[in-house]
N, CA, C and O atoms as a DFTB+ gen file, in Angstrom:
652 C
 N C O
     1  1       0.850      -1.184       0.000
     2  2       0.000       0.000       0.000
     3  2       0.889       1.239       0.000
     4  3       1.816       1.327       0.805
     5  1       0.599       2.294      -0.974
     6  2       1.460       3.510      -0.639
     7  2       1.047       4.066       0.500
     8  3      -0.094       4.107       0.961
     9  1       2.519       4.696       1.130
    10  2       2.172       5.148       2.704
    11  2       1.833       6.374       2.426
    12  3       1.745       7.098       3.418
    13  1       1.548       6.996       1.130
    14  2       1.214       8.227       1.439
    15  2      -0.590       8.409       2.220
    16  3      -1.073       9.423       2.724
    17  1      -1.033       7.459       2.108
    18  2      -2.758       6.962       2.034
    19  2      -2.392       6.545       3.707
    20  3      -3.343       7.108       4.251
    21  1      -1.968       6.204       4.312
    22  2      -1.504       5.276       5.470
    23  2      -1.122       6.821       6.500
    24  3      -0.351       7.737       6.216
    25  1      -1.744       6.693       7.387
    26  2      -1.697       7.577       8.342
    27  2      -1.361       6.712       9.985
    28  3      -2.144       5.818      10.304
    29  1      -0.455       6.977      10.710
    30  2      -1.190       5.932      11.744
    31  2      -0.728       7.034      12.762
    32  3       0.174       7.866      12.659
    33  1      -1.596       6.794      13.750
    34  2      -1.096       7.619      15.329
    35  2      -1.232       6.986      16.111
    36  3      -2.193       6.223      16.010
    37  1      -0.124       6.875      17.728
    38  2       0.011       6.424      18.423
    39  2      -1.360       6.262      19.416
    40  3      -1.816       5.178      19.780
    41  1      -1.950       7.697      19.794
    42  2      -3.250       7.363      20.013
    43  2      -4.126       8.667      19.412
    44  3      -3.469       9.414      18.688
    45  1      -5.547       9.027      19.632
    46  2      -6.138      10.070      19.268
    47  2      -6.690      10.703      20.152
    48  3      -7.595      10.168      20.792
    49  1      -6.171      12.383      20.491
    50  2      -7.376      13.072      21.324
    51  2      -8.246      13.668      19.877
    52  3      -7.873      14.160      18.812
    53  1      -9.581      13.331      20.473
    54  2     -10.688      14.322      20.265
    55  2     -11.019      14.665      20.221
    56  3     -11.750      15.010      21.149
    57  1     -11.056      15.379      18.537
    58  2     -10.787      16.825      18.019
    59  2     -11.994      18.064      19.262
    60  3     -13.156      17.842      19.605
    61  1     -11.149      19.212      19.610
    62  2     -12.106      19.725      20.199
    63  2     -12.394      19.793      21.756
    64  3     -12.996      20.573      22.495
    65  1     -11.492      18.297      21.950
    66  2     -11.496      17.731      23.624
    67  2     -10.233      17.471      24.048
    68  3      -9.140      17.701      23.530
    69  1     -10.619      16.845      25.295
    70  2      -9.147      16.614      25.885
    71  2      -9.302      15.353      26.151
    72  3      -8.733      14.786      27.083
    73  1     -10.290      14.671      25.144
    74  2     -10.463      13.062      25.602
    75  2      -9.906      12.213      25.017
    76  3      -9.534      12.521      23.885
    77  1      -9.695      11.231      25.357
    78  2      -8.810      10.092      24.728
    79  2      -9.837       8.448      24.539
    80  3     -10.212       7.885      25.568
    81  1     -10.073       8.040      23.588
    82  2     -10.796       6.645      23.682
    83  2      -9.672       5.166      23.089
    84  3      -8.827       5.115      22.195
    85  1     -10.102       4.271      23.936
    86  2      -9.664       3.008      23.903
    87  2      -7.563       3.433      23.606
    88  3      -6.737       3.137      22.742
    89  1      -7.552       4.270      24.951
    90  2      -5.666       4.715      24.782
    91  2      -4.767       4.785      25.592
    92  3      -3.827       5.566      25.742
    93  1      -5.463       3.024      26.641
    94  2      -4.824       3.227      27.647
    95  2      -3.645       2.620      27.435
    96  3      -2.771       3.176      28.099
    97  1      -3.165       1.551      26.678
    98  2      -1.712       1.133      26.449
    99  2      -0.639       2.536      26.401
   100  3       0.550       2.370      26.127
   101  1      -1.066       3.586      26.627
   102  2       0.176       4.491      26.227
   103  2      -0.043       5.491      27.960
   104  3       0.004       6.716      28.063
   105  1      -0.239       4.633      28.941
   106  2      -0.053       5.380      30.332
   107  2      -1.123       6.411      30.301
   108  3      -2.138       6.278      29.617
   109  1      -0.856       7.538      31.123
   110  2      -1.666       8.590      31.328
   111  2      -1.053       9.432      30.776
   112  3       0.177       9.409      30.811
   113  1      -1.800      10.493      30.055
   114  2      -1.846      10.973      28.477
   115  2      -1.521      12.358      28.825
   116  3      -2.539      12.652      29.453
   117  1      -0.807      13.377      28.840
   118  2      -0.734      14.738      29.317
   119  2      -1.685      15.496      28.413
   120  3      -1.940      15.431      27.211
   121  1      -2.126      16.246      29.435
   122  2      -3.730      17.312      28.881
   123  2      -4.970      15.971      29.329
   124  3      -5.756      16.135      30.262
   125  1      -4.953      15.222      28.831
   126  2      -6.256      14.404      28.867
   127  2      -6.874      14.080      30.020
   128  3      -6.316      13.398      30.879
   129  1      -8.356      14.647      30.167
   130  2      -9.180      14.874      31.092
   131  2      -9.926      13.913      31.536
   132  3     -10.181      13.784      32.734
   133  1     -10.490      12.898      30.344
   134  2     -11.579      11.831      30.358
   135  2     -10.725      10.892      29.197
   136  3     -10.109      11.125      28.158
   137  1     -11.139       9.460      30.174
   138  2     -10.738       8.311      29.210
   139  2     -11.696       7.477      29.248
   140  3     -12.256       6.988      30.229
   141  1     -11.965       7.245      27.624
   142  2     -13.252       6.602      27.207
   143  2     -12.971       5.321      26.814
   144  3     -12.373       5.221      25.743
   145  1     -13.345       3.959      27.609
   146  2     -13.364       2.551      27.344
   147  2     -14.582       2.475      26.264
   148  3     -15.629       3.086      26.476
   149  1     -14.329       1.473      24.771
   150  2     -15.335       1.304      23.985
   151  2     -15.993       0.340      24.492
   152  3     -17.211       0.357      24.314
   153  1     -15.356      -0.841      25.312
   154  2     -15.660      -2.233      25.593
   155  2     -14.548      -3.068      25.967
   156  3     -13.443      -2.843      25.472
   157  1     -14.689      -3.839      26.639
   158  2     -13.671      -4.755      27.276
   159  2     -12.993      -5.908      26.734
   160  3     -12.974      -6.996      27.309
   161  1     -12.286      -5.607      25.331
   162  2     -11.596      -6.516      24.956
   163  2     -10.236      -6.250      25.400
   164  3     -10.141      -5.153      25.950
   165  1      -9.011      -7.004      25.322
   166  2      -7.811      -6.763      26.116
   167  2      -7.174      -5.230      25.015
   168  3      -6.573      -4.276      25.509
   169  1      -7.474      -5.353      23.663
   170  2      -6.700      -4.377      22.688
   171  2      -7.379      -2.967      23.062
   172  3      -7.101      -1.780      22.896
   173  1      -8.264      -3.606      23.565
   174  2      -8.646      -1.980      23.850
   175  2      -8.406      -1.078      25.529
   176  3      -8.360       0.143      25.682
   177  1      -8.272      -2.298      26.756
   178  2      -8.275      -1.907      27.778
   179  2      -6.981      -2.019      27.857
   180  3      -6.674      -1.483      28.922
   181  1      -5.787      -2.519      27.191
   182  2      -4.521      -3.051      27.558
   183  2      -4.195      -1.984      28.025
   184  3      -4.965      -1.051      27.793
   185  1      -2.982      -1.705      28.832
   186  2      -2.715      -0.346      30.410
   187  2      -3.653       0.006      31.143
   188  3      -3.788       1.162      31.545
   189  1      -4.355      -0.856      31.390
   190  2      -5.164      -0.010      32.211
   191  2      -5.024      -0.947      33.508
   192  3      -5.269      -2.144      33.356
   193  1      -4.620      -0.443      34.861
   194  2      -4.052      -1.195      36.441
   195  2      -4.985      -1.104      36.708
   196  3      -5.985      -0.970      36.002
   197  1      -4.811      -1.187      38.514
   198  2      -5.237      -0.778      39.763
   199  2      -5.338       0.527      39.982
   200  3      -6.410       1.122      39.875
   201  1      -4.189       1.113      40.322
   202  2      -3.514       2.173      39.884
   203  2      -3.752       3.206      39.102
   204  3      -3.256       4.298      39.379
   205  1      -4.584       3.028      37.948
   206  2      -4.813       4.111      37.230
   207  2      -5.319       5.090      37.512
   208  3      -6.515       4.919      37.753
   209  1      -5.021       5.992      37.600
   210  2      -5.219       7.227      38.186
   211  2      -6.465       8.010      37.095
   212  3      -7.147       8.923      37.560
   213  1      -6.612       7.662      35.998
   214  2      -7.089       9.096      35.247
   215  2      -9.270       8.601      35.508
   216  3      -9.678       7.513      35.916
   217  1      -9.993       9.584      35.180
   218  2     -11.314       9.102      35.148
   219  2     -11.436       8.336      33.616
   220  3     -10.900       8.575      32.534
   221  1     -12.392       7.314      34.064
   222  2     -13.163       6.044      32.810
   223  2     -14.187       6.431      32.565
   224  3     -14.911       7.065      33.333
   225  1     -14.438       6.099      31.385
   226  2     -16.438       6.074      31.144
   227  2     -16.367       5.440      30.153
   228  3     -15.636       5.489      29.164
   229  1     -17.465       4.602      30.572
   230  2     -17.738       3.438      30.036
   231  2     -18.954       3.105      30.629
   232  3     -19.421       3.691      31.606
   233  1     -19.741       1.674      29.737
   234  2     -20.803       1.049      29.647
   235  2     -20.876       0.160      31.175
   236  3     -19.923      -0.469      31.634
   237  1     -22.126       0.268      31.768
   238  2     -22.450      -0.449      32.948
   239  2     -21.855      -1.927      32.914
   240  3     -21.581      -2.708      33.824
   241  1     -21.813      -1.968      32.301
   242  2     -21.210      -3.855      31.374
   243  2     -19.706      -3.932      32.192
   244  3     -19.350      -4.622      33.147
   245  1     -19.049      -2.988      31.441
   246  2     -17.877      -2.515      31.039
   247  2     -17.311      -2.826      32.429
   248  3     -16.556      -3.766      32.676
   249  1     -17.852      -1.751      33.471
   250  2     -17.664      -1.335      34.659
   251  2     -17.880      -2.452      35.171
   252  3     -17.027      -2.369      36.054
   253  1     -18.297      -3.345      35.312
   254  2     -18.474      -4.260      35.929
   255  2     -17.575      -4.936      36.100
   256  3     -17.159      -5.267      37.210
   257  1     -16.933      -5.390      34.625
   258  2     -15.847      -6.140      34.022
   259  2     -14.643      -5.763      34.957
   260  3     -14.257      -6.541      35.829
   261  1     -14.056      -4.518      34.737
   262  2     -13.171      -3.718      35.431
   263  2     -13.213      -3.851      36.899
   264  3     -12.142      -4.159      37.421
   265  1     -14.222      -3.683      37.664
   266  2     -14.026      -3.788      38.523
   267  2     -13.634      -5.234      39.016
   268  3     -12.717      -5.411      39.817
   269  1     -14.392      -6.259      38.482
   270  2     -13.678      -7.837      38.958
   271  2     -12.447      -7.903      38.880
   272  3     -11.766      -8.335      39.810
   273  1     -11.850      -7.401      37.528
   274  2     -10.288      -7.359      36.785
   275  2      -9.662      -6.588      37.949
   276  3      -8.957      -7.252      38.708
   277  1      -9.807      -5.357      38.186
   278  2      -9.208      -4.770      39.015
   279  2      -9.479      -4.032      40.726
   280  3      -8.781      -3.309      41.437
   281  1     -10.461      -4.478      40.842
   282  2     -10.959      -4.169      42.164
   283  2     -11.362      -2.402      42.135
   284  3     -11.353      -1.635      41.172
   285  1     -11.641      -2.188      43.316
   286  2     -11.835      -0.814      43.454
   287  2     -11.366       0.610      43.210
   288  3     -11.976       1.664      43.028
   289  1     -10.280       0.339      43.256
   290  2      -9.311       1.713      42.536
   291  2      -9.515       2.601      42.073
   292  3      -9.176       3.763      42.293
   293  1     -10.413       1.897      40.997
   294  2     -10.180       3.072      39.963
   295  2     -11.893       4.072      39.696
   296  3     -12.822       3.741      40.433
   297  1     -12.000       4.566      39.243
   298  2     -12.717       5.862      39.099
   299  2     -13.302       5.583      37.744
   300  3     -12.756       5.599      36.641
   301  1     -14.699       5.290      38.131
   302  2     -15.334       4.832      36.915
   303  2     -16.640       5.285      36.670
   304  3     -17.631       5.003      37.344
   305  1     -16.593       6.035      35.624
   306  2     -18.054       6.609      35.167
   307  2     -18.876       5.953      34.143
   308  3     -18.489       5.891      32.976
   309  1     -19.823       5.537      34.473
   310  2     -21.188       5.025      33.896
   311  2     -21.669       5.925      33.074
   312  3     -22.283       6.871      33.567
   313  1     -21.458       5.819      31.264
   314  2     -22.742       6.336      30.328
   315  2     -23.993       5.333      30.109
   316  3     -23.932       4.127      30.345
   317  1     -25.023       5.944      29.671
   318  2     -26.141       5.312      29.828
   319  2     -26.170       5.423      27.974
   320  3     -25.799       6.356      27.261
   321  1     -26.806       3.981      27.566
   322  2     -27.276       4.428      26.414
   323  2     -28.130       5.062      26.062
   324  3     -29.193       5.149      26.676
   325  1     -27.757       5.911      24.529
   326  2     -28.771       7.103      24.471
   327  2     -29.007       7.723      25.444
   328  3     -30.155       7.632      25.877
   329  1     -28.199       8.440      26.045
   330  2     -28.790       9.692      26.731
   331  2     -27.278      10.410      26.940
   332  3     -26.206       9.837      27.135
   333  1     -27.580      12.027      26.822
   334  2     -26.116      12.856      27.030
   335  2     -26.101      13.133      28.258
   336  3     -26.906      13.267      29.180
   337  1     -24.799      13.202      28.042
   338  2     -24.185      13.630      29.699
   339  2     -23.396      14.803      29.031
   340  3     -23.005      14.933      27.871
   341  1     -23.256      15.829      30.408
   342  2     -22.203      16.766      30.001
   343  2     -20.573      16.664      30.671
   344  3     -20.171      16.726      31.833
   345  1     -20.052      16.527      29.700
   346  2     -18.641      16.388      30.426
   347  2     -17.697      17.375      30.614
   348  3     -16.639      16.916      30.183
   349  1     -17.528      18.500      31.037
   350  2     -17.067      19.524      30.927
   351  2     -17.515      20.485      29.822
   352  3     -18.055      21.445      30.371
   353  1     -17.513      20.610      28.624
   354  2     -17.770      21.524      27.581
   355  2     -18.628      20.476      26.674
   356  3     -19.523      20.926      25.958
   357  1     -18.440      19.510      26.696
   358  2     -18.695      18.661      26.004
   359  2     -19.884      18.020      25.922
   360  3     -19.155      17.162      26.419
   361  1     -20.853      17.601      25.817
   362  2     -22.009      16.532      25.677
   363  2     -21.529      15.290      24.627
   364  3     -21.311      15.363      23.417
   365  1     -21.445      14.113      25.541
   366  2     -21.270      13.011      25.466
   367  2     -22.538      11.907      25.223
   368  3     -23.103      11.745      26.305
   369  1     -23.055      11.242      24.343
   370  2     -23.726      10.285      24.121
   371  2     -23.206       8.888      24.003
   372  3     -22.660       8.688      22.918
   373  1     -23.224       7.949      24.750
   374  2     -23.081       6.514      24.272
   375  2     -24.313       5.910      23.157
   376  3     -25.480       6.287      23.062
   377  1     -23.727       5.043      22.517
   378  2     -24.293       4.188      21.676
   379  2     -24.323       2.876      21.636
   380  3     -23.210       2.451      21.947
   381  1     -25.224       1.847      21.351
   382  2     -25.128       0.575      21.600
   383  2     -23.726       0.387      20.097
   384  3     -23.833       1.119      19.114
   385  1     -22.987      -0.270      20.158
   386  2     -22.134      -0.473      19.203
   387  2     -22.496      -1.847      18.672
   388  3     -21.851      -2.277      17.716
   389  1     -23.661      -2.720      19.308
   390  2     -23.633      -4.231      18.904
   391  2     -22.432      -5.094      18.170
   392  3     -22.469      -5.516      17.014
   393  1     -21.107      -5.291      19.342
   394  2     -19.849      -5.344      19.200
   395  2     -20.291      -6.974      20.074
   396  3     -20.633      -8.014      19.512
   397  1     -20.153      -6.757      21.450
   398  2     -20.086      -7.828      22.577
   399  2     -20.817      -7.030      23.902
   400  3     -20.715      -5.823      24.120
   401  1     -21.310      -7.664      24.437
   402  2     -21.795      -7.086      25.562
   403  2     -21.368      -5.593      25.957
   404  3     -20.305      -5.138      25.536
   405  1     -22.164      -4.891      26.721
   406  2     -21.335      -3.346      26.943
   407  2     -20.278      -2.531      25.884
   408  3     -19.447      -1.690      26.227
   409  1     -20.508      -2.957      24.669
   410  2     -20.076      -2.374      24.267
   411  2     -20.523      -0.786      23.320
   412  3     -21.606      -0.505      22.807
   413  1     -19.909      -0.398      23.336
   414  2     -20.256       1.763      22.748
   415  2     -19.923       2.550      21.778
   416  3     -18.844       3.134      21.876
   417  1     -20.407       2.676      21.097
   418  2     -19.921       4.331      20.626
   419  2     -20.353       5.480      20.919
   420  3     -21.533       5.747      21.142
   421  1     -19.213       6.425      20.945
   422  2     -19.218       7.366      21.184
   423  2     -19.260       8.951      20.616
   424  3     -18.247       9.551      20.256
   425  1     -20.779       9.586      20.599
   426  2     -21.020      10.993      20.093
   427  2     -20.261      11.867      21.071
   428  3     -20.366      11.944      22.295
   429  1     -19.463      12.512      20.217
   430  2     -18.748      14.264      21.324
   431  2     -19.481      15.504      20.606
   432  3     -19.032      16.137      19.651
   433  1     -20.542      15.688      21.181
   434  2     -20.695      17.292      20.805
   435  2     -20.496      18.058      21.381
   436  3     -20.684      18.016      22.597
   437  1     -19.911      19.356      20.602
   438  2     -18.560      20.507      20.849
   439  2     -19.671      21.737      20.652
   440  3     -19.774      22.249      19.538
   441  1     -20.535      22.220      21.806
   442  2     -21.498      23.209      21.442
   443  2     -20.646      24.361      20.895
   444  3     -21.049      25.046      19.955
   445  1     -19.503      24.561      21.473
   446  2     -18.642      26.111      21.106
   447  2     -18.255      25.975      19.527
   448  3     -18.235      26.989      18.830
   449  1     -17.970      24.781      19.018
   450  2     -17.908      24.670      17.782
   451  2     -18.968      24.352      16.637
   452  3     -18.803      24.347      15.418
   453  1     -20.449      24.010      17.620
   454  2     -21.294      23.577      16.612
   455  2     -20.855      22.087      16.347
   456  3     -21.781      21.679      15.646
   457  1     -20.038      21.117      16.493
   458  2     -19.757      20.112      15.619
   459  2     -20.080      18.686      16.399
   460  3     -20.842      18.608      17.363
   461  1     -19.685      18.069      16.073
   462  2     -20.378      16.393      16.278
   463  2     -19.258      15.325      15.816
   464  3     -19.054      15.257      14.604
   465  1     -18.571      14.548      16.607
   466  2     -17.560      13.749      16.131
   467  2     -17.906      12.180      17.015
   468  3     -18.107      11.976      18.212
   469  1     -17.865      11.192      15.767
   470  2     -18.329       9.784      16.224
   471  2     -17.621       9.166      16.430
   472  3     -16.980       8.919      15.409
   473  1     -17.169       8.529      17.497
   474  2     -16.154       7.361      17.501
   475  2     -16.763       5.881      17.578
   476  3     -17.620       5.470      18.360
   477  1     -16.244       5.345      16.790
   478  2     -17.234       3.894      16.912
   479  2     -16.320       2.837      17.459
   480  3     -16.688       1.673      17.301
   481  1     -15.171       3.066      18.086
   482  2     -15.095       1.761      18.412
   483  2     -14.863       0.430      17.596
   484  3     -14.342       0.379      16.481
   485  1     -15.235      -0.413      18.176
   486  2     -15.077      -2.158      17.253
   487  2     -16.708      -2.143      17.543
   488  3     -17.248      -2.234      18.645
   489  1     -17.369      -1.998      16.196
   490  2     -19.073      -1.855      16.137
   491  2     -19.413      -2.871      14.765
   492  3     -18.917      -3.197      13.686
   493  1     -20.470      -3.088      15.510
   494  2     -21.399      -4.319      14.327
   495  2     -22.623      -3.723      13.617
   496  3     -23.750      -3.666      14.108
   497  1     -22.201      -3.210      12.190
   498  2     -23.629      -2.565      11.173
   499  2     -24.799      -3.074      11.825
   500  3     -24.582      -3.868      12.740
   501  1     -26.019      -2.787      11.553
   502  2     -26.777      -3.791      11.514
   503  2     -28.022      -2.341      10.661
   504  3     -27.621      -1.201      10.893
   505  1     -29.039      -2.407       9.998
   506  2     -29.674      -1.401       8.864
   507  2     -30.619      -0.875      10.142
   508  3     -31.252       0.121       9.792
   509  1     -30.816      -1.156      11.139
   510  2     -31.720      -0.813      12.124
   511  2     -30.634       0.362      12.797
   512  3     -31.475       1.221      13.061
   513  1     -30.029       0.636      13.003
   514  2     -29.120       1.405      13.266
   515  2     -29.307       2.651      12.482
   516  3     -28.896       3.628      13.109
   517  1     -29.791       2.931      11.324
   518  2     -30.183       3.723      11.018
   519  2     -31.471       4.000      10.402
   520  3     -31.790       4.850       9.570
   521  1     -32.106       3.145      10.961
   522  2     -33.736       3.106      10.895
   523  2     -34.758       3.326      11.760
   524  3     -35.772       4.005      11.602
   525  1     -34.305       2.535      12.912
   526  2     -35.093       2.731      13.843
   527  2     -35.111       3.835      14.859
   528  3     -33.973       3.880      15.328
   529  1     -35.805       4.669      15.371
   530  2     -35.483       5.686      16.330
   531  2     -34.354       5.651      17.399
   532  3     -34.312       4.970      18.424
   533  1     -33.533       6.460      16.964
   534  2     -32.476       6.382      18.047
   535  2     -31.770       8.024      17.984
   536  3     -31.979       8.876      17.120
   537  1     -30.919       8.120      19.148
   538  2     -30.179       9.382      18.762
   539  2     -29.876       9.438      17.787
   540  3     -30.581      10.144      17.067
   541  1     -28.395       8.595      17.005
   542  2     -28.043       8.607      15.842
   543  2     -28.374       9.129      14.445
   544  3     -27.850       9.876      13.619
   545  1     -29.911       8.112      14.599
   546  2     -30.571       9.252      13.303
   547  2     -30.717      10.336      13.231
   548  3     -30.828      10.850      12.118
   549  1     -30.789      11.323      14.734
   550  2     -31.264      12.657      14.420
   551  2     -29.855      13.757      13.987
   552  3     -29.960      14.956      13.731
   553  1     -28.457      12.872      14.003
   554  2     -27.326      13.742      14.001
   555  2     -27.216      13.122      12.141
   556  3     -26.241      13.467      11.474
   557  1     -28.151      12.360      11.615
   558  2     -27.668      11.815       9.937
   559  2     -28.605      12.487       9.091
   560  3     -28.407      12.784       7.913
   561  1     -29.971      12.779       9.978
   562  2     -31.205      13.311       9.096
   563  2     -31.078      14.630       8.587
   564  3     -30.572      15.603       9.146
   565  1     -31.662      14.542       7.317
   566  2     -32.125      15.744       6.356
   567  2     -33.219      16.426       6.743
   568  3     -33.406      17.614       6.480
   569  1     -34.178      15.526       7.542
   570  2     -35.604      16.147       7.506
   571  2     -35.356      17.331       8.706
   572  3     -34.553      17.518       9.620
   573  1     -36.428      17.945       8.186
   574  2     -36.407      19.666       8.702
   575  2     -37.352      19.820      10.085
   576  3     -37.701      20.793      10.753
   577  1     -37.592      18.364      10.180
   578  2     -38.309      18.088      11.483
   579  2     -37.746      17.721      12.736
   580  3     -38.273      17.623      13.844
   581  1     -36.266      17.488      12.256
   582  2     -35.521      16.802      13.083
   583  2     -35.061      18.174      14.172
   584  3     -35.287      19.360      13.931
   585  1     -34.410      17.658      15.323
   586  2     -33.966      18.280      16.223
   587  2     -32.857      19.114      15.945
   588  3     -31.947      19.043      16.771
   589  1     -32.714      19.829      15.063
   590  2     -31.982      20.430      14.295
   591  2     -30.369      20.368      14.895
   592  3     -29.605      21.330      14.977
   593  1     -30.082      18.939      15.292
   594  2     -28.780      18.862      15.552
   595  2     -27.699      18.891      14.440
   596  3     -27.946      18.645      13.260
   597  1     -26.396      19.236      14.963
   598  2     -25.532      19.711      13.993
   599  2     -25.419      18.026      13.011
   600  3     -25.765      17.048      13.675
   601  1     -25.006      17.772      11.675
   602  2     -24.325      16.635      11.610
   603  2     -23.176      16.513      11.974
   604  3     -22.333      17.323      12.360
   605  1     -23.183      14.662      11.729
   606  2     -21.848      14.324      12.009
   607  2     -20.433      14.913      11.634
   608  3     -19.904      14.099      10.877
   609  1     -19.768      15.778      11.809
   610  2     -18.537      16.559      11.401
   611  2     -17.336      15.409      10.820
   612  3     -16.889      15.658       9.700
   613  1     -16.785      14.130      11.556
   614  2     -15.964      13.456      11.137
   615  2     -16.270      12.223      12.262
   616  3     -16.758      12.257      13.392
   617  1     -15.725      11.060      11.374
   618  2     -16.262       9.676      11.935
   619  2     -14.713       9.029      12.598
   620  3     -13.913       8.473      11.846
   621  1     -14.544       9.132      13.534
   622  2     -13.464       7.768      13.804
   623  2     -13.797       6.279      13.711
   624  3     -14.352       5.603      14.576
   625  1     -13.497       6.008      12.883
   626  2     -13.829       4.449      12.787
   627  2     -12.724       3.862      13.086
   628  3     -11.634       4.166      12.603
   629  1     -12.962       2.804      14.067
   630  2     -12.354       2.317      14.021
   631  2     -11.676       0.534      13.142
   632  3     -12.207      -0.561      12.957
   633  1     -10.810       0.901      12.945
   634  2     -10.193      -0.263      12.203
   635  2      -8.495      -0.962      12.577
   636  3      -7.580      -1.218      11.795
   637  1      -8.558      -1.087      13.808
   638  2      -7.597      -1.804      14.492
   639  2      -7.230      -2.557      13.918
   640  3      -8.234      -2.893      13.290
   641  1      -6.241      -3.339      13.516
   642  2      -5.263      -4.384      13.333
   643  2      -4.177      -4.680      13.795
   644  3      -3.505      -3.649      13.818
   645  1      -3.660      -5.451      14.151
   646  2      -2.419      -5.822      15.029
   647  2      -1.570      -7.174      14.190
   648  3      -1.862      -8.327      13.871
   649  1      -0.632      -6.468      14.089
   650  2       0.386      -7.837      12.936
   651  2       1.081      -8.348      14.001
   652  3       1.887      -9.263      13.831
């Protein structure tokens, strides 16, 4: 593949934030405020102790997981699906990602910027996802009925691989 097409980064803050998702293999992140678990596979939780000092958010699932793995320690915030939370500047939505149990994606809307950035995580299509009533649709829709939320600005998809 030409590397000019080939981008890779060690991890990603989010554009706009000081958040970091599925980036705990690289310690605690300078600037970064909130660290967002997609779901509890090892590629995605790998660094993450006892010890860890920084705040989590993540799926009730998730939290659960973590806490057996690691006992009490750590500092763990519960998103609810479909519904925002405000995280400092930010409004945060989880999404069912239909990945594995507890697992999420994640809407960041940036009111100071107007914008909307998706992180999906390791997520499973499915056409109901954009059919059936959910947040999601109202950040994809055209119709003039909709909650006149901003659209989606840029998608992180994720596409992990490990050689």
């Amino acid at each position: 593949m030409d590397s000019r097409f080939v981008k890779l980064f060690k991890f990603i803050v989010m554009i706009d934030t000081s958040f970091t998702v599925d980036a705990f293999c690289y310690a605690e992140i300078p600037g970064c405020t909130c660290y967002f678990l997609s779901h509890f596979h090892f590629d995605h939780f790998r660094g993450i102790h006892k010890n860890f000092k920084g705040d989590i958010y993540c799926s009730e699932v998730t939290k659960n997981l973590l806490r057996n793995a690691y006992g009490l320690g750590l500092v763990i915030n519960v998103l609810e699906i479909e519904k925002s939370t405000k995280i400092g500047d930010v409004e945060v939505t989880a999404l069912d990602a239909n990945h594995c149990p507890g697992s999420l994606m994640f809407l960041f809307y940036v009111p100071s910027k107007q914008k909307t950035y998706l992180h999906t995580g390791d997520f499973r299509y499915t056409p109901s996802m954009l059919t059936h009533p959910s947040i999601l649709t109202n950040y994809l829709s055209d119709d003039s009925s909709s909650k006149k939320l901003p659209r989606i600005h840029s998608i992180f998809l994720d596409t992990t691989c490990h050689f």
